[in-house]
C-alpha positions, 0 to 999 in steps of 0.5 A: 289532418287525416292524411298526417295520421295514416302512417299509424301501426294498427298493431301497437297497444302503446297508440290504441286508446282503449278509454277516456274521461272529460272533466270541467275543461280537460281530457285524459286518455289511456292507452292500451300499455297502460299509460295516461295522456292528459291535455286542456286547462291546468289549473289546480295540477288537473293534468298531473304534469307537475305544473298548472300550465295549459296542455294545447294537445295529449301530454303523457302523465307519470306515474311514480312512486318511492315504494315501486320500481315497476311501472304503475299499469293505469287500467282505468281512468276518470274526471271530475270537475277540477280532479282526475283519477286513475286505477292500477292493475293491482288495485290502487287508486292514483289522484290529482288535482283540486283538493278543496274538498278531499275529493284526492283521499289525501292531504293537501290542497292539490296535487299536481302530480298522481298520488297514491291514495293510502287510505284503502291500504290496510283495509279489509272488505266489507265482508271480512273476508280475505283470503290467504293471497289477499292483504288488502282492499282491491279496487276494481273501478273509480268515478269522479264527478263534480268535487266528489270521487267513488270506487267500487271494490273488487266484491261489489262495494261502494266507496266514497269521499271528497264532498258528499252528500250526507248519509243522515238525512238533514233536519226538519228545517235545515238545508242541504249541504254537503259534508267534506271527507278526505278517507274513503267511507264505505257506503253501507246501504248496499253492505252485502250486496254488488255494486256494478257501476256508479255515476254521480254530478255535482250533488247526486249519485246514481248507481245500477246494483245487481239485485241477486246475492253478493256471489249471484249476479242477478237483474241490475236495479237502479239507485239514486240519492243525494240533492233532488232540487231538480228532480235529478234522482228521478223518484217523482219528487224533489226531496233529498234522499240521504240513503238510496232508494230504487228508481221504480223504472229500473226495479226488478218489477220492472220490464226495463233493464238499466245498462250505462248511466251518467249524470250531467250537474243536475240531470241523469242519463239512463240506457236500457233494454226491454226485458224479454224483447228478442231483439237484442240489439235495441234500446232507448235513452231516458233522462230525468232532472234540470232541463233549463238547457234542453240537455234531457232532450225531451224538446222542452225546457221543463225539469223531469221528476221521473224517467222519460224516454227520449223519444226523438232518437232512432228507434231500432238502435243500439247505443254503446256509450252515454255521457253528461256535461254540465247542460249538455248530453251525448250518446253513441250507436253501435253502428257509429252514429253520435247524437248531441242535445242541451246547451249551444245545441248539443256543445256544436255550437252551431249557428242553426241552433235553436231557442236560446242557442240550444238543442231541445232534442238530439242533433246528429253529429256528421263526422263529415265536417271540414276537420273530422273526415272519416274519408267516406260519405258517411255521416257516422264515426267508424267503429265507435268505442266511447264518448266523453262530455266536458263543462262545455266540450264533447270527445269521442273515442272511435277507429277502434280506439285509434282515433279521437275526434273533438268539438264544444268550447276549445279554451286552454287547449281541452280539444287536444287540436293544439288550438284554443278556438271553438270548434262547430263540427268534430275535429280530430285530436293530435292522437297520437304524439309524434313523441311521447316524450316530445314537449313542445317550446314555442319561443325556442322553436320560433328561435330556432327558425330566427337562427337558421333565418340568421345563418343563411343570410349572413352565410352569403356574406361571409361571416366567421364563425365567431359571429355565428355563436355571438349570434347563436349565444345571443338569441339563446339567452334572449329565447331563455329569458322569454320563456321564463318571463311567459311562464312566470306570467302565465303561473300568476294567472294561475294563482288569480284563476284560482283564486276566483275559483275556489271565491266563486265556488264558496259563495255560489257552490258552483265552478267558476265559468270565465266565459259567463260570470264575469261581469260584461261592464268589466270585460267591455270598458274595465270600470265596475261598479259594484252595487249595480253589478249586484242588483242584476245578479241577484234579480238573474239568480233562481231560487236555489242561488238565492238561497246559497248566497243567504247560506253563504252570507249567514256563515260569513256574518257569523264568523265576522260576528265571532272574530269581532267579540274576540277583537273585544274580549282582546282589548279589554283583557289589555285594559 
């Protein structure tokens, strides 16, 4: 694979890569022209390719719009669970996607193309203030994460919508539950002051904040808020934290200076350097929160109520990019070392995993496996940019941003390798296109060969020219009908994978995983039965999932309740 790749122009912007975002099971890329490639599952239009089919390698995604005659110039792009976001160089904010939750800023259950998000035109700043040459809000940066979405202003504000976390706190005996908001809200908590970047998981946010005035930039200071079962705030507690409150590790009291952050579902990733220390060129790791699945990667499986530093990765290092999946976490060196840890041993999925088939502490990803080859002895990926995790894989952008290499779960297409099987070690993503305006047809391609097969053998026998475009126009229709027949089946897939998604997530608040929640009697022998089935599932639920199912059920009894009495009343008005 290296060798089908060397013919690249290091010098066009339109192959360089200069970032990218993984969400539940898709990838996006940006390039250096300001276009964006998308590639993995398509259910709920995630890619933007105006359809929900699976994408096996990068697939451009347009963006238009009836008011713009100009190409929209992407600068930025992010993924959530089922969502995608992206930021123009004026400052607009385009989404697509799932929109159960608002998580777009616009109406709609989804979208499979990029929209506009209208609600931050014809806002002013938080301040008041515009200028002469301002007329409206200007994003300067955008975060997904789980059914949520953020953005930063171009002053420092912080804004939010989809499913959030409540800025009130709940009442003495209620749970916690997220509230829906299809407009962006600003966060007022950090009125007046900068915000500098932003994370946030399925439940929580954390967010560094300069701690100096809204035109001095001063020490960044760490904030956390939101759901806490798990300790992923890192307050020392698992209380919900409805406002923000400051990390004590990272305050300005402190002798450490966050710089990345990333959040897992229920874990958090911090990077940061020692203030004061005259070497510039080192930091360390912390994580905090769930940790059933060794992704803190402290060498246990215990869940960390405050900040801890993960102490088996090198020290003397500097590390350029962190990120977070579901249970898995990775970070990248300046000197291009990768390190991985949690669920299947870091989403490496190797055989030499630890307990339980995963990775308590980082495993050194070698870029020397049978498909990632950096053409050295080397272990390390050459000048590393960013990594990005999935649900359940893990990307890295390196090569100055002219290569992509791939590993974890390769359902639907999400390695961008044009494969749907797993991979063990780094693989290189088909970066770039041989065409951006190339789409691949597999059952006109596989036509095209059966003609060619057809006209050799029947050239040896002389056939007229009458029977080759009987031939032609016969294998034509039969390739059309095909393709057709592939694709209505693969869109009623769709619509079932769908289904039992947004059923999956109303009643366990979580996405739906294929691979784990469907039950092992239906996969193996297709009989189910149903009381049996939900005995082991709830002796396997922990405490939180137990207490999800009784909210669920309360709900659902009530509504049921209500729609009864008004059966009633109904029936005796027509008495």
């Amino acid at each position: 694979m290296e060798d089908a790749i060397t013919y690249i122009d290091s010098s066009s912007i339109s192959r360089k890569v200069i970032s990218i975002a993984a969400g539940e099971a898709h990838t996006l890329a940006l390039t250096g022209d300001g276009s964006v490639f998308s590639w993995g599952r398509g259910t709920f239009g995630r890619l933007g390719t105006g359809l929900e089919l699976d994408r096996l390698f990068p697939t451009k995604t347009e963006f238009k719009s009836g008011d713009r005659s100009e190409k929209v110039n992407i600068v930025g792009v992010s993924a959530g669970s089922y969502h995608s976001l992206a930021l123009s160089d004026d400052g607009s904010v385009w989404s697509w996607g799932h929109n159960t939750y608002g998580q777009l800023g616009v109406n709609g259950d989804y979208s499979l193309v990029p929209s506009l998000i209208k609600g931050f035109q014809g806002i002013s700043p938080t301040d008041g203030s515009i200028t002469k040459n301002e007329t409206r809000l200007k994003i300067s940066s955008v975060k997904a994460g789980g059914m949520m979405s953020l953005a930063i202003d171009h002053l420092g504000s912080l804004w939010i919508w989809g499913n959030c976390p409540p800025q009130d706190s709940p009442n003495e005996g209620e749970e916690f539950a997220l509230l829906t908001t299809y407009t962006p809200m600003p966060v007022w908590f950090f009125h007046g002051q900068t915000v500098v970047k932003v994370a946030c998981g399925n439940e929580h946010i954390v967010a560094l904040v300069s701690s100096g005035d809204i035109d001095k930039v001063g020490d960044l200071v760490c904030y956390s808020w939101g759901n806490n079962n798990h300790g992923q705030l890192g307050l020392g507690d698992t209380e919900i934290q409805a406002a923000p409150k400051m990390i004590n590790t990272f305050s300005t009291e402190s002798s450490w200076a966050a710089y990345e952050l990333a959040c897992g579902a229920f874990h958090t990733c911090i990077l940061a350097y020692e203030k004061g220390d005259g070497d510039a060129l080192k930091s360390v790791c912390w994580t905090f929160g769930l940790g059933d699945n060794g992704q803190l990667g402290l060498g246990t499986i215990n869940k960390a109520l405050h900040p801890e530093i993960v102490e088996s990765l090198p020290v003397n290092v500097w590390l350029v990019s962190v990120d977070c999946g579901l249970f898995h976490t990775s970070v990248v060196s300046s000197v291009g070392d990768v390190w991985s840890w949690g669920m299947e041993n870091g989403l490496g999925l190797c055989t030499e995993a630890s307990e339980g088939g995963d990775a308590l502490t980082p495993r050194l990803i070698s870029c020397n496996g049978p498909n990632g080859s950096n053409g050295s002895n080397e272990s390390n990926f050459p000048d590393t940019i960013q990594v990005a995790c999935g649900a359940a894989h893990t990307v890295l952008l390196a090569d100055n941003g002219y290569k992509l290499w791939s590993w974890g779960r390769g359902r639907s297409g999400v390695l961008g390798n044009d494969q749907v099987n797993d991979c063990f070690d780094p693989n290189l993503v088909l970066w770039p296109p041989l065409d951006q305006d190339f789409e691949k047809n597999e059952p006109d391609m596989i036509n095209v060969k059966n003609n060619d097969k057809i006209y050799a053998e029947k050239s040896s026998k002389d056939i007229t020219e009458a029977e080759k475009i009987n031939v032609k126009n016969s294998n034509k229709t039969y390739a059309e009908k095909s393709s057709k027949d592939f694709i209505e089946v693969e869109k009623k897939l769709n619509v079932l994978e769908r289904y039992a998604t947004v059923l999956h997530g109303s009643v366990f608040g979580t996405p739906f995983d294929k691979e784990n929640d469907i039950p092992a009697s239906l996969k193996e022998s297709g009989s189910f039965d149903v009381g049996k089935e939900l005995e082991d599932m709830f002796e396997s639920c922990d405490y939180g999932t137990l207490v999800q199912l009784e909210t669920f059920y309360r709900n659902m009894l009530a509504s049921v309740k209500d729609k009864i009495m008004k059966k009633k009343i109904k029936e005796m008005n027509k008495e």
